[in-house]
C-alpha positions as CSV (number, residue, x, y, z in Angstrom):
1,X,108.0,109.8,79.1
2,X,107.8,106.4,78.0
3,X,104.5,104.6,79.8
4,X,103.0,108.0,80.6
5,X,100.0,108.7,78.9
6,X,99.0,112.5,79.7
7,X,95.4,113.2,79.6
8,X,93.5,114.6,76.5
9,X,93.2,118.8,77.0
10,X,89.8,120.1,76.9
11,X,88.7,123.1,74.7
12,X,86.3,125.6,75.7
13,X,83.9,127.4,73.4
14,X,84.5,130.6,75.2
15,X,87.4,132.2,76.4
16,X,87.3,133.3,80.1
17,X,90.1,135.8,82.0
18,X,91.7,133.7,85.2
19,X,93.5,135.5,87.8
20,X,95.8,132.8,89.4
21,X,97.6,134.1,92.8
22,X,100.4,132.2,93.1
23,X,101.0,131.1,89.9
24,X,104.3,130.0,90.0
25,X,104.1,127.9,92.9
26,X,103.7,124.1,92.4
27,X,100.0,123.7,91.9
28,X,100.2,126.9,89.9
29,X,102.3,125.4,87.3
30,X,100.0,122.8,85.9
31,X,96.7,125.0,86.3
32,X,98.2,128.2,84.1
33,X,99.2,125.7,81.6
34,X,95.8,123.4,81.9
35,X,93.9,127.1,81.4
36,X,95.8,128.0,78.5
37,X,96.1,125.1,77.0
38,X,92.0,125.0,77.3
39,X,92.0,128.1,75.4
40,X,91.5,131.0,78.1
41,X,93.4,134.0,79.0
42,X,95.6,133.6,82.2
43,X,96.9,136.6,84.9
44,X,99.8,135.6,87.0
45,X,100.8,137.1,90.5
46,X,103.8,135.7,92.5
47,X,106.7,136.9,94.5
48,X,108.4,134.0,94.2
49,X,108.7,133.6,98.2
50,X,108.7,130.5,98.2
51,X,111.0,128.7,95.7
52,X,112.7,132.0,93.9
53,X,112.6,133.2,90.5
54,X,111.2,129.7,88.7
55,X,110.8,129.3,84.5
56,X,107.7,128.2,83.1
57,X,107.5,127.0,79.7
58,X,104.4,129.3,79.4
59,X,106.1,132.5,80.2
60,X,106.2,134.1,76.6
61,X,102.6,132.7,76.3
62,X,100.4,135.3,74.5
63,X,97.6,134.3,77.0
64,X,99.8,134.9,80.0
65,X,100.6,138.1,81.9
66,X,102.4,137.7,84.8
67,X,103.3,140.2,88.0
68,X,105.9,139.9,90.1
69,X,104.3,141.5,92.7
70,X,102.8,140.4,96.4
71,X,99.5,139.3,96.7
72,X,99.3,141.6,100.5
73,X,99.3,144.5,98.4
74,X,95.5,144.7,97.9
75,X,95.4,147.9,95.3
76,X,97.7,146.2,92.9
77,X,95.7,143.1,93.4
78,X,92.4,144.9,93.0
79,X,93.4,146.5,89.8
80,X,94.5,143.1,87.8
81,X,91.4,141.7,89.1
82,X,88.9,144.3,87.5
83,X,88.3,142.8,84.0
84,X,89.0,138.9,85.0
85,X,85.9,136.5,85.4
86,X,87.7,134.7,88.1
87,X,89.7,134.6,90.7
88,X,91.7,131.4,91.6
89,X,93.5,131.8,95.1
90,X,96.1,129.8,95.3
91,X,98.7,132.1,97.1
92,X,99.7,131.0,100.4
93,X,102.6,129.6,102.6
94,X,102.2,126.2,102.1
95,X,104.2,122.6,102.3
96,X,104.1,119.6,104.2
97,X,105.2,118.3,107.6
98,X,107.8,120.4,108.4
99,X,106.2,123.2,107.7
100,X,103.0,123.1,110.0
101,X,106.5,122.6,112.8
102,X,108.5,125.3,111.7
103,X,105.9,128.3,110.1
104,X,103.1,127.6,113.4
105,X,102.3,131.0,114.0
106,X,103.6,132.3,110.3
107,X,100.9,130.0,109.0
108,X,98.3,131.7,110.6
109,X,99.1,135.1,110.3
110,X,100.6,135.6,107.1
111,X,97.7,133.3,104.8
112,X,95.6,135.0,106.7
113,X,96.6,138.9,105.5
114,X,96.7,137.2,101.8
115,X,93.3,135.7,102.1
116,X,92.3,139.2,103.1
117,X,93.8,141.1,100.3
118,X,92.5,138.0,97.9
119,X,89.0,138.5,99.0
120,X,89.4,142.3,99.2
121,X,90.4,142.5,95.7
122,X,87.6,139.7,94.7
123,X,84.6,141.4,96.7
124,X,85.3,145.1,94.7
125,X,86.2,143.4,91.2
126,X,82.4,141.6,91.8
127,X,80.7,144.4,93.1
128,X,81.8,147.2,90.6
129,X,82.8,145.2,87.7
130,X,82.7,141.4,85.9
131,X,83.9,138.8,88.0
132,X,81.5,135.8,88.6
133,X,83.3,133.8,91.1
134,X,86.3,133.2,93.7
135,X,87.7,129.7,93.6
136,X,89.6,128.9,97.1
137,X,92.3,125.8,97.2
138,X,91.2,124.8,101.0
139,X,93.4,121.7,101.8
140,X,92.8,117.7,103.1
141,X,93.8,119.2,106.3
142,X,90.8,120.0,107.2
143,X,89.8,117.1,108.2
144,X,92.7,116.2,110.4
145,X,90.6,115.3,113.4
146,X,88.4,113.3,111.8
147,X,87.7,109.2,112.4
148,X,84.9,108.7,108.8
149,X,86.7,107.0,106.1
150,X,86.4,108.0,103.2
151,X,85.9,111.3,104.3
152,X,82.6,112.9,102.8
153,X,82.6,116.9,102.0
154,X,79.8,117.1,104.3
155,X,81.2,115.4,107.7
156,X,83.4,118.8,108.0
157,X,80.2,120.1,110.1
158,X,80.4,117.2,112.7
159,X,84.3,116.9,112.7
160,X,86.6,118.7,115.4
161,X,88.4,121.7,114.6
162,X,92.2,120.4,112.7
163,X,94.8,120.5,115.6
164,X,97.7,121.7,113.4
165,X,98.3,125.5,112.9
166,X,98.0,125.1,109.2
167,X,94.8,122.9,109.0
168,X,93.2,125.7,111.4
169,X,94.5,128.4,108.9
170,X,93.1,126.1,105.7
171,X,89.8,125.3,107.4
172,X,89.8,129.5,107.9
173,X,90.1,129.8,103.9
174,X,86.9,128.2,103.8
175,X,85.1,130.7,106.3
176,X,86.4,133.6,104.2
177,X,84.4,132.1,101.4
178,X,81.0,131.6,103.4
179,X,81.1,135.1,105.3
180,X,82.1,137.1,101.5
181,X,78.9,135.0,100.2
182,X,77.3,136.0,103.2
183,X,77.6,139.8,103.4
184,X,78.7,140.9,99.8
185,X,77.2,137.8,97.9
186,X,80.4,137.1,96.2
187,X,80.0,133.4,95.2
188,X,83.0,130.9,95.5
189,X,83.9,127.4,95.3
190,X,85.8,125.6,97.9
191,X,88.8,122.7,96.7
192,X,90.8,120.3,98.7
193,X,93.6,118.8,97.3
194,X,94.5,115.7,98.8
195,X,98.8,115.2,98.4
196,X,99.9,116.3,95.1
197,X,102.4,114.7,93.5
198,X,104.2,116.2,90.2
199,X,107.1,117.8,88.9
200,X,107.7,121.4,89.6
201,X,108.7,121.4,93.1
202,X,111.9,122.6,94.5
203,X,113.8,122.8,98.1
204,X,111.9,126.4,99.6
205,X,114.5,129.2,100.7
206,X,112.9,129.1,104.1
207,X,113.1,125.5,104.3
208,X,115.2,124.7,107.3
209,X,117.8,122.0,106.8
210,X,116.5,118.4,108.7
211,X,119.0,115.3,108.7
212,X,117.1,112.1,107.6
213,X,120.2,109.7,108.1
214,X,123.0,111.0,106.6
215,X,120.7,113.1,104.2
216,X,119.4,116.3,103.8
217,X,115.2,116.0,104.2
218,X,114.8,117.2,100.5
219,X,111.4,118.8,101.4
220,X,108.3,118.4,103.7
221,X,106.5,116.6,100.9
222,X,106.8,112.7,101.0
223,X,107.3,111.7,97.7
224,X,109.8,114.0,96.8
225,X,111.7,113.8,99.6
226,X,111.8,109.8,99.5
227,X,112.8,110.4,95.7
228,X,116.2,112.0,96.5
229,X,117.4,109.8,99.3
230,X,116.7,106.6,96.9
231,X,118.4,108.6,94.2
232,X,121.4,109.4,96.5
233,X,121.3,106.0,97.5
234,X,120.4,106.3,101.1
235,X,120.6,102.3,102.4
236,X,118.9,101.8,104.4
237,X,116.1,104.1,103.7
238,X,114.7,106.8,106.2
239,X,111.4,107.1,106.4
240,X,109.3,108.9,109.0
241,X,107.6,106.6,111.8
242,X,106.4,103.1,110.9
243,X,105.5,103.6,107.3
244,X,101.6,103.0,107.9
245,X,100.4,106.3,107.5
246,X,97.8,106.1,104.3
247,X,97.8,108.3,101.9
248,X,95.9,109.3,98.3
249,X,98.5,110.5,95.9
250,X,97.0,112.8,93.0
251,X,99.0,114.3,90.0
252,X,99.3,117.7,89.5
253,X,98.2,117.1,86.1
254,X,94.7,115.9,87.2
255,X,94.2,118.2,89.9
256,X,94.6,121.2,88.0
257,X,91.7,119.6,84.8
258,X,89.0,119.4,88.6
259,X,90.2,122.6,89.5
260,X,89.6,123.9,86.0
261,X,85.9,121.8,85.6
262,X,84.9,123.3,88.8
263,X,86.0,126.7,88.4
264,X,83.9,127.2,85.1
265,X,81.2,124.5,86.3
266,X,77.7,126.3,87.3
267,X,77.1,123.4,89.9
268,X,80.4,124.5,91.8
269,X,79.0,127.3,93.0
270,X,78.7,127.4,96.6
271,X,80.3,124.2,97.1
272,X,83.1,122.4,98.0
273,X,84.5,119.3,96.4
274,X,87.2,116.9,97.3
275,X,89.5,116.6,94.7
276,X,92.1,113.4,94.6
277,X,92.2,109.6,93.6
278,X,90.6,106.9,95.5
279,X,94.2,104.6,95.4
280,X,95.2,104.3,98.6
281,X,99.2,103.7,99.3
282,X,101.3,103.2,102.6
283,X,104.2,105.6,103.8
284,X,106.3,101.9,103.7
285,X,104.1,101.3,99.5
286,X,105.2,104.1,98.3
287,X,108.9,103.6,100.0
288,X,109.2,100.4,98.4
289,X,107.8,101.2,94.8
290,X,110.5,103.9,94.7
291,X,113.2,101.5,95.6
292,X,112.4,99.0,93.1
293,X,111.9,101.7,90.2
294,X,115.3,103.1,91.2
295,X,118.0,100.1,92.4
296,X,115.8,97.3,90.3
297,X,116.1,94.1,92.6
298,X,118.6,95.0,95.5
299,X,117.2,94.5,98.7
300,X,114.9,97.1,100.2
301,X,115.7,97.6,103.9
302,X,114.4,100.8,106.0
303,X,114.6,102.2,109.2
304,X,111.9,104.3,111.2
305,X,113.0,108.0,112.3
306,X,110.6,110.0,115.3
307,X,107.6,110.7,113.7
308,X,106.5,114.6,114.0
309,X,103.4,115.6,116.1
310,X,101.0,116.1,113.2
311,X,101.5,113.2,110.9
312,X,98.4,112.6,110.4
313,X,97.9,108.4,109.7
314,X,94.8,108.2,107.7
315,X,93.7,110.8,104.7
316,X,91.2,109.0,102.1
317,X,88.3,111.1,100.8
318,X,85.4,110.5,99.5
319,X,85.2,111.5,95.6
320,X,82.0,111.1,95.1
321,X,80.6,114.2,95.1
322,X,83.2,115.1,92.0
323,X,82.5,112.2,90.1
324,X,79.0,113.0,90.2
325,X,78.9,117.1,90.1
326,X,82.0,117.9,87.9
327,X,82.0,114.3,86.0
328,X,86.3,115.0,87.4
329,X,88.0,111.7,88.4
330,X,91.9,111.6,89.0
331,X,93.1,108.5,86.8
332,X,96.9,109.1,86.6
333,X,98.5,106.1,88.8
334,X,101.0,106.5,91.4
335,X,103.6,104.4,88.9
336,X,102.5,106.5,86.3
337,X,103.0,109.6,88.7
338,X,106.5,108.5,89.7
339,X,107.9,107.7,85.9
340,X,107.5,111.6,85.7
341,X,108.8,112.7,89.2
342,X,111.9,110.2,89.4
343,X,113.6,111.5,86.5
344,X,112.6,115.1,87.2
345,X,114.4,114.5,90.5
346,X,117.4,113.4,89.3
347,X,118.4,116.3,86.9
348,X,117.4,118.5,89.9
349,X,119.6,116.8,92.0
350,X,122.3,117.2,89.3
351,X,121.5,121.1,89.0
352,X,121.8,121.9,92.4
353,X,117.8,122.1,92.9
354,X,117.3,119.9,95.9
């Protein structure tokens, strides 16, 4: 892509075994290919629930084995696991807005019975054989209730519980990893990604269909879903409530190098990190730098639908604690970010995708 400088791969001395659970979900597709493109062997497990059968360029990788199998069933799970050094738990129903709305109790109950297998699987591969550490993909919403910006790792202690379903469930994830430390010693790490933004990411087949104006709501995720109504040439543009809601948009392509540095990282142990940029963008920004990249300099105009009951209006973390333990930093600009997506988009939208 013209204008898109992609980051320099890093090579490790030694190669490691990865277990990824949910590999070929979004965030999966740039870590299996950061881990093998760093040099280290890579086991997949997905059951494509989420998005269907999807292709990976890495499929016929001779690093990669991958199961089409569910991550609930804990003696498959158990058995993969046995001669990996890690385990990277990714697995889970997960997606934006709509979702915490439509899955509320599904949230709950079923990333709660895959965090159980996950840990399950990670406590005996530890105890009886090789594995060093579980790696856990907790989530920014976490810290939906709280009112300290930038949000510090450490202010989860003093910050009320998330109201949402699925920032309950997320903040759960991180209290598997403290009680498996706490009675079996199995060490972890704990990541929050704060809105990913990449290519990769498809309409889900439990997505129900939502009218935004006289378009389908492409997905739950913001830029995505903005993408395809500029595309289709939505005019004005729906956007959800007043615009104002600040966000920290990270690549996929940066999120999966910190999750890499801090799965391998000895100072990541028993810790959790933020993981995201510190560029902050409006709802109504990020609207309006989509128009412009799409329809050049016709008019932007935009109207305001009902906002839903858990848009959270303010997510900026603190990196610092990244920066300084992992020496991670997410550089790839939301332009940047978008001169990948846009285009991505577009064939989809051609294919039939979204």
């Amino acid at each position: 892509m013209k204008g898109f400088k992609r980051p320099q791969r890093e090579k490790n001395s030694e190669s490691k075994k990865i277990l990824v659970t949910g590999s070929a979900g979004f965030i999966g597709g740039y870590l299996v290919q950061e881990f093998l493109d760093q040099g280290h062997k890579v086991i997949g497990i997905d059951n494509y629930s989420k998005y269907g059968k999807v292709e990976k360029s890495y499929d016929n990788h001779p690093n990669y084995k991958f199961y089409k199998e569910d991550v609930k069933n804990t003696k498959f799970l158990t058995e993969i696991s046995k001669d990996c050094d890690y385990v990277v738990a990714l697995a889970a129903m997960i997606g934006g807005i709509t979702y915490f709305h439509q899955f509320a109790y599904d949230l709950l109950a079923e990333n709660e019975r895959i965090l159980a297998s996950t840990f399950d699987a990670a406590i005996e591969a530890h105890q009886k054989y090789n594995l060093k550490k579980i790696v856990v993909l907790s989530s920014s919403m976490v810290f939906e209730s709280t009112n300290v910006y930038p949000t510090p790792e450490n202010i989860l202690s003093q910050t009320p519980p998330p109201k949402s379903t699925y920032g309950f469930q997320k903040l759960s994830s991180e209290y598997f990893c403290k009680g498996a430390w706490e009675q079996y010693k199995l060490p972890y790490t704990i990541l929050r990604p704060f809105n990913c933004v990449g290519t990769g990411e498809k309409r889900a087949k439990t997505e129900i269909e939502v009218k935004s104006g006289n378009i389908k709501l492409a997905m739950s995720h913001v830029v995505p879903d903005l993408v395809q109504k500029v595309l289709q040439g939505q005019d004005p543009l729906h956007i959800l409530g007043r615009g104002n809601q600040i966000r920290c948009y990270t690549y996929g392509g940066d999120l999966a190098k910190g999750i890499v540095k801090a799965t391998f990282s000895p100072k990541a142990i028993n810790e959790d990190f933020n993981l995201s940029t510190d560029e902050q963008t409006t709802v109504l920004q990020l609207a309006k730098a989509i128009w412009r990249k799409v329809n050049n300099n016709k008019p932007f105009r935009y109207v305001s639908d009902k906002a839903f009951v858990y848009d959270v209006q303010k997510r900026v973390p603190d990196t610092t604690k990244a920066k300084r333990m992992l020496d991670f930093e997410a550089k790839t600009t939301l332009d940047e970010m978008l001169n990948e997506v846009i285009p991505w988009i577009k064939k989809q939208i051609q294919l039939g995708g979204i």
